[in-house]
C-alpha positions as CSV (number, residue, x, y, z in Angstrom):
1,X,-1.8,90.6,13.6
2,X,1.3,89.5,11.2
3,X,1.8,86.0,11.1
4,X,4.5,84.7,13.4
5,X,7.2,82.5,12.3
6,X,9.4,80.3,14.6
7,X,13.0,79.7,13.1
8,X,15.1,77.4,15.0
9,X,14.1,77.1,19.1
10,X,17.5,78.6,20.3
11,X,17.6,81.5,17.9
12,X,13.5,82.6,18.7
13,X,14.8,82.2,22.5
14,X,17.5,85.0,21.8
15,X,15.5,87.0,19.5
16,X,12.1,87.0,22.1
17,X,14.2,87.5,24.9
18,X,16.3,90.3,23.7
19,X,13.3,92.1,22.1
20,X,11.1,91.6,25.2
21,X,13.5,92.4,27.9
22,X,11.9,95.1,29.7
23,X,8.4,93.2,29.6
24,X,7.1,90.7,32.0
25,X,8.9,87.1,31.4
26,X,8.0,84.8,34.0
27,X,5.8,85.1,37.1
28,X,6.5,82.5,39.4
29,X,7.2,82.1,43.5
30,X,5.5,85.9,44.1
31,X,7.9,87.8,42.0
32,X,7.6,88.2,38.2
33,X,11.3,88.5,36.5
34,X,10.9,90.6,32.9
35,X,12.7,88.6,30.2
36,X,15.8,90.6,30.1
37,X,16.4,89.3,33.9
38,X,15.6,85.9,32.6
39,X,17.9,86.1,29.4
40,X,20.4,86.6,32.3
41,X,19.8,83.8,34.4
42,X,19.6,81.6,31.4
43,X,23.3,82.7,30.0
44,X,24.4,82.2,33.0
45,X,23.8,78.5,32.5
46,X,24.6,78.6,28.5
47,X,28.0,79.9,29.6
48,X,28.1,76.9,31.9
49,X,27.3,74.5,29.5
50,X,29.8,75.8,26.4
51,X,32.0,73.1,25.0
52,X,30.5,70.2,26.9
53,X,29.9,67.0,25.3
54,X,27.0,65.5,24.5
55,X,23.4,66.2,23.4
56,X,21.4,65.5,26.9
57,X,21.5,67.9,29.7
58,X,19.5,66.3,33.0
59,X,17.4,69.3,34.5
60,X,16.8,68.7,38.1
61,X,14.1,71.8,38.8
62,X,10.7,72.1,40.3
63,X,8.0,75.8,40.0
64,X,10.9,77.9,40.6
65,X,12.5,81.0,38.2
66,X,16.1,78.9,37.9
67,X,14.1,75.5,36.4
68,X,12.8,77.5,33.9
69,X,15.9,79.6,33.0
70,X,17.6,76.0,33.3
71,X,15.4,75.3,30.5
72,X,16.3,78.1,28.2
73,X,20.2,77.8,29.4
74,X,20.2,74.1,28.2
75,X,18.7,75.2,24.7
76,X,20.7,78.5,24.5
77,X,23.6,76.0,24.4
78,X,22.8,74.4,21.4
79,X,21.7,71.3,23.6
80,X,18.4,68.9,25.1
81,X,16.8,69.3,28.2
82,X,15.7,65.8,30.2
83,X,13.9,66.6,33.3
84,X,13.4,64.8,35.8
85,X,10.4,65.1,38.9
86,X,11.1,65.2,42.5
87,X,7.2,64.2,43.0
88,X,8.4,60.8,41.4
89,X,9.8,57.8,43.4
90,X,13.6,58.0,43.4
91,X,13.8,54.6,41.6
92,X,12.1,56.0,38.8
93,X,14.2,59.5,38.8
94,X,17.2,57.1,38.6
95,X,15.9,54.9,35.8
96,X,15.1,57.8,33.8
97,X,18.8,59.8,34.7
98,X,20.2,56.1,33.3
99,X,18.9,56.2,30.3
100,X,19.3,59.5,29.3
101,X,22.9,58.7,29.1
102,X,23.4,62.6,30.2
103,X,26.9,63.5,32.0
104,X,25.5,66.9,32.8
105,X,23.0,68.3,35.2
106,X,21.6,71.6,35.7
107,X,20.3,71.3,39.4
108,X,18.5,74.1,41.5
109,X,18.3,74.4,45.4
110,X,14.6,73.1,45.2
111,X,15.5,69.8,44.1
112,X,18.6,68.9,46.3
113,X,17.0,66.3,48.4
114,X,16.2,65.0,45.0
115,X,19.8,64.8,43.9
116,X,20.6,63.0,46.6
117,X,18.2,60.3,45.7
118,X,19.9,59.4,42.5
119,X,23.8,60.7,42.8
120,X,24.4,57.6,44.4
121,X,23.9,55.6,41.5
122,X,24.8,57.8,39.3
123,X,28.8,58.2,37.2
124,X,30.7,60.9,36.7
125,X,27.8,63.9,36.3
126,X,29.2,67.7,36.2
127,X,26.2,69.0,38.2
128,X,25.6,72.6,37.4
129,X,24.3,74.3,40.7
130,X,21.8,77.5,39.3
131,X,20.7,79.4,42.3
132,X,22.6,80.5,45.2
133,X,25.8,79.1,45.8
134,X,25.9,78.7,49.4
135,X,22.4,76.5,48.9
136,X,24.6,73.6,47.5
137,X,27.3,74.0,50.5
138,X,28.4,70.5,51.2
139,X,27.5,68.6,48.1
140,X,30.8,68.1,46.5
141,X,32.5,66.6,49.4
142,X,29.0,64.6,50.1
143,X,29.6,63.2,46.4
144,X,33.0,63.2,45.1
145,X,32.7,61.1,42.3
146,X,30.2,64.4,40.7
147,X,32.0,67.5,39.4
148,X,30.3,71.0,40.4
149,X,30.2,74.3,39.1
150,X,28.3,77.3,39.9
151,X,26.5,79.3,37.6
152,X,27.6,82.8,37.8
153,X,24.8,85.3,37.0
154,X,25.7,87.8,33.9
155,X,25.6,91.3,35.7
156,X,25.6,93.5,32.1
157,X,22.2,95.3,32.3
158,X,22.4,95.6,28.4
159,X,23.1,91.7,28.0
160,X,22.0,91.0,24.2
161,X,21.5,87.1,23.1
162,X,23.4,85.9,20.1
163,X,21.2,83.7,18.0
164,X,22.8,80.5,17.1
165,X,24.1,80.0,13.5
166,X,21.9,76.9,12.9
167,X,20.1,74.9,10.5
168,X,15.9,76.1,11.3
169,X,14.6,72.7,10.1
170,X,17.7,70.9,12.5
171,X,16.7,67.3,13.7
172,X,18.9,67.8,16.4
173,X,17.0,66.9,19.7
174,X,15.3,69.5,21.7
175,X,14.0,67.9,24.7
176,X,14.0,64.2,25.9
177,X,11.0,62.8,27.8
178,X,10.0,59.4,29.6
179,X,6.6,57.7,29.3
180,X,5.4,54.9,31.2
181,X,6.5,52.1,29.7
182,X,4.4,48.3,29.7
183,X,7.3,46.5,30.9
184,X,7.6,49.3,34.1
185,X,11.1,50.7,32.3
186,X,10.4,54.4,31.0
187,X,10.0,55.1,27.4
188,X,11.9,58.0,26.0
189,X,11.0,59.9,23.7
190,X,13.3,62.7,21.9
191,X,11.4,65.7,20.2
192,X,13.8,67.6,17.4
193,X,13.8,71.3,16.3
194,X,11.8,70.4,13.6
195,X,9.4,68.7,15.3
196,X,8.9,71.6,17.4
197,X,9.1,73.8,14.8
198,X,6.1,73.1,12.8
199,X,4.0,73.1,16.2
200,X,4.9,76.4,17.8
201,X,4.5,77.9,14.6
202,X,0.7,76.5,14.0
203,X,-0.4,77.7,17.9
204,X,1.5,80.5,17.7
205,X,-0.5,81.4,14.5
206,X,-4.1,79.8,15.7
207,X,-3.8,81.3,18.8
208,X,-2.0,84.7,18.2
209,X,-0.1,84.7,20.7
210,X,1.4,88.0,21.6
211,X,3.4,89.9,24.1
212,X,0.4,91.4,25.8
213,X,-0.7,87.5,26.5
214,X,-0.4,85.6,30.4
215,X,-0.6,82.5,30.2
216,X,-0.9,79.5,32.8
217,X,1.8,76.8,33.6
218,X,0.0,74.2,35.2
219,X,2.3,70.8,34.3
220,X,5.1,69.3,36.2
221,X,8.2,69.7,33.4
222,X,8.0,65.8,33.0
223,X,5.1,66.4,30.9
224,X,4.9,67.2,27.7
225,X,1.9,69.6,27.9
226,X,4.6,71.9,30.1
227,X,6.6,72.4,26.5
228,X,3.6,74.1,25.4
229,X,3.3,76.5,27.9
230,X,6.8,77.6,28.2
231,X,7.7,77.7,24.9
232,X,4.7,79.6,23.1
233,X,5.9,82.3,26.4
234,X,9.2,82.6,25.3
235,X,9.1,82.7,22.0
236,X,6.4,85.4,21.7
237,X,7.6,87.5,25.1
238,X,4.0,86.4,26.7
239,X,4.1,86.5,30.4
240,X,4.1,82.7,32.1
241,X,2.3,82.4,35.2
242,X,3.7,79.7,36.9
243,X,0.7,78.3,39.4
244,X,2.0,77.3,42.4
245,X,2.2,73.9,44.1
246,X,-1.0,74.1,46.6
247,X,-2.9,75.7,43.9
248,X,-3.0,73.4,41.0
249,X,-6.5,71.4,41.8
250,X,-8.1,74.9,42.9
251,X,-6.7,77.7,40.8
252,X,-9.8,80.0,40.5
253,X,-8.4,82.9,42.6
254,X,-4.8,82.2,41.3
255,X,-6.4,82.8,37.3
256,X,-7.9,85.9,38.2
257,X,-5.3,87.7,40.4
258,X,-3.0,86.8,37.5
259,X,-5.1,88.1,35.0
260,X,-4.9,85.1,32.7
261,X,-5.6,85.5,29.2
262,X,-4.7,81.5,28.0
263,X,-5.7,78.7,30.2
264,X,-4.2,75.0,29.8
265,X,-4.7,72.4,31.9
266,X,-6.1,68.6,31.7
267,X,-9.7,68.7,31.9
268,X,-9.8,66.7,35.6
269,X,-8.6,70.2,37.1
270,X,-12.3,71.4,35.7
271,X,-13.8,68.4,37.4
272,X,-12.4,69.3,40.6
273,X,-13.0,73.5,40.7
274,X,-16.6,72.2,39.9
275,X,-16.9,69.9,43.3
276,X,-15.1,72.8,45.3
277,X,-17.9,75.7,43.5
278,X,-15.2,77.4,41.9
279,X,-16.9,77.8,38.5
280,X,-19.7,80.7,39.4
281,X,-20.8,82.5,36.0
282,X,-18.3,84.9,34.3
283,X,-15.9,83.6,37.2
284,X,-12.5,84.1,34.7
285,X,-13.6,87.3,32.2
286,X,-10.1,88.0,31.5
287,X,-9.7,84.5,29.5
288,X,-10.3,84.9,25.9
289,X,-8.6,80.8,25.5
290,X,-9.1,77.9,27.2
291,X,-7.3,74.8,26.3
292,X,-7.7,71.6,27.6
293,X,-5.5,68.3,26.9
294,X,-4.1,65.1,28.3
295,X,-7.2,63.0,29.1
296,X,-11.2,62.9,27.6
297,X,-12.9,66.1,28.1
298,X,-16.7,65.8,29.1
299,X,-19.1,67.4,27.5
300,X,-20.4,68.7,31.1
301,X,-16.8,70.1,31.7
302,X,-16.8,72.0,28.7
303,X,-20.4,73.8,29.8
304,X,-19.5,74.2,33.0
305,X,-15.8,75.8,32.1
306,X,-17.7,78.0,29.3
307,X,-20.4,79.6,32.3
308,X,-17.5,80.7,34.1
309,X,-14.8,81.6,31.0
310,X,-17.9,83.7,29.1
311,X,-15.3,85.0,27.2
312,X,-13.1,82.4,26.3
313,X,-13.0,80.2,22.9
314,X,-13.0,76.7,23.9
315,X,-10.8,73.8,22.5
316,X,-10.2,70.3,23.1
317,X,-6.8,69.3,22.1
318,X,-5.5,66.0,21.4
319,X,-1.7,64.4,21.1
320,X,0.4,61.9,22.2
321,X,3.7,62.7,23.4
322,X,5.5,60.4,20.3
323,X,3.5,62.9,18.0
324,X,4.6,66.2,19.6
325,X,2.6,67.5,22.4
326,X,-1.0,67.6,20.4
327,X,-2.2,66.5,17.1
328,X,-5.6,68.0,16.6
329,X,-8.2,70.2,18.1
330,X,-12.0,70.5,18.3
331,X,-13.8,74.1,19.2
332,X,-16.4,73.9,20.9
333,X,-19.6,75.4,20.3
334,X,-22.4,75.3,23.2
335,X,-25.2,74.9,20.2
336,X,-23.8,72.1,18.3
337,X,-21.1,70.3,20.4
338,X,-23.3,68.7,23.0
339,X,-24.5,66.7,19.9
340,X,-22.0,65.8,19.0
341,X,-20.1,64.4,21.9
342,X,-20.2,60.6,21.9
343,X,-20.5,59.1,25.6
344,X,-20.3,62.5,26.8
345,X,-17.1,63.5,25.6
346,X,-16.2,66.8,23.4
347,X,-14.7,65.6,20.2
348,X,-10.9,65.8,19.5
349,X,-11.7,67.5,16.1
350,X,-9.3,67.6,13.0
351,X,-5.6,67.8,12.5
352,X,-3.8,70.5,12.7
353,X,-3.4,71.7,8.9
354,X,-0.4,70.0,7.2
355,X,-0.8,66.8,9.5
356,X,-2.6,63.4,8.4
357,X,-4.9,61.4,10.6
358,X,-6.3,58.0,9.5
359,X,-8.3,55.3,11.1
360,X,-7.7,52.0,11.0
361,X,-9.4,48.9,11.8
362,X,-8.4,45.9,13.6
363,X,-8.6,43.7,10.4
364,X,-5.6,46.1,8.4
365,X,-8.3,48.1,6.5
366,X,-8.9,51.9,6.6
367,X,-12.0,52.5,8.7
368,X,-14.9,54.2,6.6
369,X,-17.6,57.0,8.1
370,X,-18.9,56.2,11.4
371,X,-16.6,52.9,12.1
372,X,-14.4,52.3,15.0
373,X,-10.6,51.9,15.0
374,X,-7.0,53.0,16.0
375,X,-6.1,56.5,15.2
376,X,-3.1,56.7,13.3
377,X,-1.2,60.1,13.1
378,X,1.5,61.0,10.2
379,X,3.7,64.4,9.6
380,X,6.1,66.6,10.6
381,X,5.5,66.2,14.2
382,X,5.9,62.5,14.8
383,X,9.3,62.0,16.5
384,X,11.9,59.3,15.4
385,X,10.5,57.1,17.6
386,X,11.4,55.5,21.2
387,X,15.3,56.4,22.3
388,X,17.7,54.2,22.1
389,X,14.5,51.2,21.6
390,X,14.6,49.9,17.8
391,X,12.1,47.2,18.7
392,X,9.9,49.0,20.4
393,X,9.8,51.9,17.5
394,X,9.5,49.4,14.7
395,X,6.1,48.1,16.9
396,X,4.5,51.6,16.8
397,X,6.0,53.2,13.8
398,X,4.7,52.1,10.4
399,X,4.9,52.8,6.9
400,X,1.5,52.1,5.0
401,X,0.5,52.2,1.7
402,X,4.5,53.2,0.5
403,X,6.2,55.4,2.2
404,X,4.0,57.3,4.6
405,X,5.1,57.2,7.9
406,X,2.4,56.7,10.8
407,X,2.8,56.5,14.6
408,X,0.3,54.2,15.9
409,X,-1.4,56.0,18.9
410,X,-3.7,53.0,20.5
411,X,-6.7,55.4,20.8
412,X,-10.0,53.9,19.6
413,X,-11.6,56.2,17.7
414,X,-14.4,56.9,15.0
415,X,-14.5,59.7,12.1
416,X,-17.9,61.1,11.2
417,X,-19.4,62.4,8.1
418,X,-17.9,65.7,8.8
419,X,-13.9,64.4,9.3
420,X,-14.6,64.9,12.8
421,X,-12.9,62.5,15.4
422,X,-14.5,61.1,18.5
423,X,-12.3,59.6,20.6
424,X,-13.8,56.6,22.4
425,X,-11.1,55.3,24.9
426,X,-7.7,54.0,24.6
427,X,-7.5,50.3,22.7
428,X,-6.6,48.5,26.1
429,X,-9.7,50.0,27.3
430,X,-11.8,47.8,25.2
431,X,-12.9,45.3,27.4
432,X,-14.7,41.6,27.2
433,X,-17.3,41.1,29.8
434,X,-18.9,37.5,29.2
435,X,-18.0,37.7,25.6
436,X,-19.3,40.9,25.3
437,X,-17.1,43.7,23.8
438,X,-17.3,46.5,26.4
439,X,-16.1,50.5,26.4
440,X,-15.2,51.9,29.9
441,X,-16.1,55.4,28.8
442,X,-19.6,54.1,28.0
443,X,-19.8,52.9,31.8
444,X,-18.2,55.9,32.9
445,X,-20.9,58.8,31.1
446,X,-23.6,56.5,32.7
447,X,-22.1,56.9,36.0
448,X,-21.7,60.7,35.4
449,X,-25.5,60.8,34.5
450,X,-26.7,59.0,37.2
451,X,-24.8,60.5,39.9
452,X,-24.9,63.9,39.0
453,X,-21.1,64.5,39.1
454,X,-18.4,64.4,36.6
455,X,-16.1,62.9,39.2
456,X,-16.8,59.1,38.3
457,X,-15.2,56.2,37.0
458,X,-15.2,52.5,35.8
459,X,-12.9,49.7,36.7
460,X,-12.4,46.4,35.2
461,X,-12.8,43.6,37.8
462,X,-11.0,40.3,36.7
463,X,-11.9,37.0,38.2
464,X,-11.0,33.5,37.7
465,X,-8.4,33.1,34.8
466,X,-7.8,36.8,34.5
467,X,-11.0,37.2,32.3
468,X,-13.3,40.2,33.2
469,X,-16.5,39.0,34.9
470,X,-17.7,42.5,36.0
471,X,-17.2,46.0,36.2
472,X,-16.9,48.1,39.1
473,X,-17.5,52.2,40.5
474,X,-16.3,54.7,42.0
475,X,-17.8,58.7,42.8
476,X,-16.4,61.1,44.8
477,X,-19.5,61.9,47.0
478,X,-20.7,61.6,50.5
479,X,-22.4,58.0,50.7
480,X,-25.8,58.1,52.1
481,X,-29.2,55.7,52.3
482,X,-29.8,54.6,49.1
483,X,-27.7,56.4,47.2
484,X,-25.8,54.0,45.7
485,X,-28.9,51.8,45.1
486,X,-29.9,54.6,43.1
487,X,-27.2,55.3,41.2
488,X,-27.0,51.7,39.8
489,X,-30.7,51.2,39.3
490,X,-30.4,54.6,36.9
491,X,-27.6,53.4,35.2
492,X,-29.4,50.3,34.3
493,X,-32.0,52.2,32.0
494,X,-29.3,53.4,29.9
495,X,-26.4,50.0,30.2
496,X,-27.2,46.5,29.1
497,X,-27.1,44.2,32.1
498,X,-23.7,43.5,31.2
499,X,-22.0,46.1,31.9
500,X,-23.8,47.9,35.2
501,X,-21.8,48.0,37.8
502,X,-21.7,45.4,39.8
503,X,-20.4,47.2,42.5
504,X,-20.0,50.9,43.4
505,X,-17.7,52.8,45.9
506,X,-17.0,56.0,47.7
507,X,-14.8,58.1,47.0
508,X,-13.6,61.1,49.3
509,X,-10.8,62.0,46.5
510,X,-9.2,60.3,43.5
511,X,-6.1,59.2,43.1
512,X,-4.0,61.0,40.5
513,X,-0.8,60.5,38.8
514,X,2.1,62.7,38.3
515,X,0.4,64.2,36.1
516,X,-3.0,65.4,36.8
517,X,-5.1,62.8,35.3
518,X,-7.2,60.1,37.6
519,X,-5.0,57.2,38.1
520,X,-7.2,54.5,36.8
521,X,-4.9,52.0,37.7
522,X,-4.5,52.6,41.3
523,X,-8.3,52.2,41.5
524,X,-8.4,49.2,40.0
525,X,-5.2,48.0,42.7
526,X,-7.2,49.8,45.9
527,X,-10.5,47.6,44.7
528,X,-8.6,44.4,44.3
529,X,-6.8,44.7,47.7
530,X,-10.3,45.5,49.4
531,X,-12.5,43.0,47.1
């Protein structure tokens, strides 16, 4: 297969689309559009868009064929997407709208209710209405002080995208995202074309990625590991399956319907397909990737996901969203990796070739072999830093030893002999327990081993003064006699006194945040309000 080689975003767009357009595009709602119907839909809102100020577009959309050609209008137009979730509180969809500074939205039917949330507080947007136009009936007398237009779809059946005339290594913004932030305000983030650039081009290439491909959208467009997806489809005329709603913590039969070739999810969707007996042998043949990202994967995952993907490379990838949706990768290997998984978690591997990884300790010197520190990341995919928040970048992005440029992930982390990574647990998940220095992923493989499921987790439990006099758990299983005796008496042969569990709960489901992963947080909030 020749190599593949992504110019600038907005020109690939045009060229995929235009050389794909009688193929499948994007499967989503029960009706797959083929990406000359989508290089419609997305013109539609280019055309929309032409001549407008500013660099940040809002997009308003949720699972549905005009969020996604939202997407690729936005782009199309030379412009930066900033989505925003209508699964999040309205306060935070408003916060986030704020400080985007956009004065344009692109706005499907799905997510009216939505709008209505946060036009209130909102100045002056032109709101671009992509769907049907009697869906929006009402809005502009509801909110006069918002402009509307209607996107009107492009009915040339032999529509042909012009590329843009643009700069391939532009540091223009691409898309815009919000992380939680410490102080409760969201932290943007702005990802350029060059950024961008250098990952599409390495996946593309490790993965070769091809028209023939189907691949899974599993994440909310909030979050980053949704850029992945999207774009590695539209760029190489792949088909993206776009799982639906109901189906996201249970997506066996939607993966084989769909014929799935490349998987991506976090690895607590494994957890879950595992509790419900979704992951029988040779379950998924059609996989021949599986890609897992956003949180630790267990080693236990990994087997269980390999039984039923039999044909299916395996990799753990790893990347904040500051550093460009992942960093490096790990392949794992049902000989070796078990081995060497550290607490019962796969590896995070090696960066991606042309990026720098380095490891520092907590004392300002590089971490040798085998010791423990904060993973620092450097190259072409590290972003400028936080939008619009100087102090905040200068905090987090450093220049060491001249004028290498590092982000400062907060991961705790150790290299082995090898170069190989093993991620231990974020920094602020590094614990005291009576003056004893205490890993909560430790706790948490104990409490995996002892209660024979990967749904399991450790909490902090402060007491007087704030410090931490005890740890407590939760499993998701059925509580009967003795059980949870058990489960702490086993956990004792493997955990200094220290750190057993002083307590243990029940579980009939875990909490999980917008995106997927266990809310650890909300756990430790349930515990404190029921102590």
């Amino acid at each position: 297969m020749s190599k593949q080689k992504v110019k600038h975003l907005a020109t690939s767009l045009a060229d995929a689309m235009n050389r794909f357009k009688a193929r499948p595009g994007i499967d989503v709602n029960n009706h797959c559009y083929s990406w000359g119907e989508v290089a419609k839909q997305s013109e539609a809102v280019a055309k929309a868009l032409e001549g407008r100020d500013g660099e940040y577009v809002s997009l308003f959309g949720y699972r549905s064929i005009e969020a996604y050609t939202g997407i690729f209008g936005i782009i199309l137009a030379g412009k930066a997407y900033t989505p925003l979730n209508p699964r999040f509180p309205a306060e935070r969809n408003r916060k986030m709208l704020a400080a985007s500074r956009a004065r344009q939205m692109v706005l499907t039917p799905e997510c009216i209710d939505g709008f209505r949330s946060v036009a209130g507080s909102a100045e002056n947007l032109l709101v671009i209405c992509h769907g049907g136009k009697s869906l929006f009936d009402g809005l502009d007398t509801e909110f006069p002080n918002h402009q509307f237009l209607f996107t009107d779809p492009v009915q040339d059946e032999a529509i042909v995208l012009k590329p843009l005339s643009v700069d391939p290594d532009s540091l223009k913004p691409v898309y815009l995202l919000f992380t939680s932030g410490s102080t409760g305000e969201p932290k943007g983030v702005s990802v350029n074309g060059k950024n961008l650039k250098f990952y599409l081009n390495y996946t593309l290439n490790r993965y070769g990625i091809s028209e023939f491909d189907r691949m899974s959208q599993m994440f909310d467009l909030t979050f980053d590991l949704s850029v992945h997806d999207i774009f590695l489809a539209a760029t190489s005329g792949a088909c993206l399956c776009v799982v639906p709603e109901r189906s996201l913590m249970g997506p066996a039969k939607f993966i084989r319907e769909k014929e799935l070739t490349l998987w991506f999810s976090v690895p607590a969707v494994v957890m879950f397909m595992s509790k419900m007996r979704m992951l029988k042998p040779d379950a998924f043949p059609s996989l021949r990737y599986s890609l897992f990202c956003g949180e630790a994967l267990p080693a236990r995952s990994a087997e269980l996901w390999q039984k039923a993907a039999s044909n299916s490379v395996i990799e753990n990838l790893y990347g904040p969203t500051e550093a460009t949706i992942a960093f490096t990768n790990y392949r794992w290997d049902s000989e070796t990796s078990p081995d060497q998984s550290v607490n019962g978690v796969v590896p995070i591997g090696t960066a991606f070739e042309g990026l720098e990884t380095a490891v520092l300790k907590t004392d300002g010197s590089w971490a040798e072999t085998g010791e423990q520190g904060e993973l620092l990341l450097s190259g072409d995919q590290v972003t400028d830093g936080y939008f619009h928040n100087p102090e905040l970048t200068g905090e987090k992005f450093i220049r060491l030893d001249g004028q290498k440029r590092w982000y400062r992930s907060g991961d705790l982390v150790e290299e082995d002999s090898n170069g190989c990574i093993c991620y231990l647990g974020r920094m602020d998940d590094q614990i005291q327990v009576r003056g004893h220095r205490v890993e909560l992923q430790e706790i948490d493989q104990a409490l995996r081993e002892a209660s024979g499921t990967e749904l399991a987790i450790s909490i902090p439990v402060p007491g007087e003064g704030g410090n931490i006099d005890s740890i407590a758990g939760y499993v998701q299983l059925t509580e009967s006699d003795g059980l949870k005796q058990s489960i702490l008496e086993t956990c004792k042969k493997s955990l200094a006194d220290y750190m057993v569990p002083s307590d243990l709960r029940f579980i009939d489901s875990f909490p999980l945040n917008s995106n997927g992963k266990i809310d650890r947080n909300e756990l430790i909030n349930r515990y404190q309000k029921n102590r």
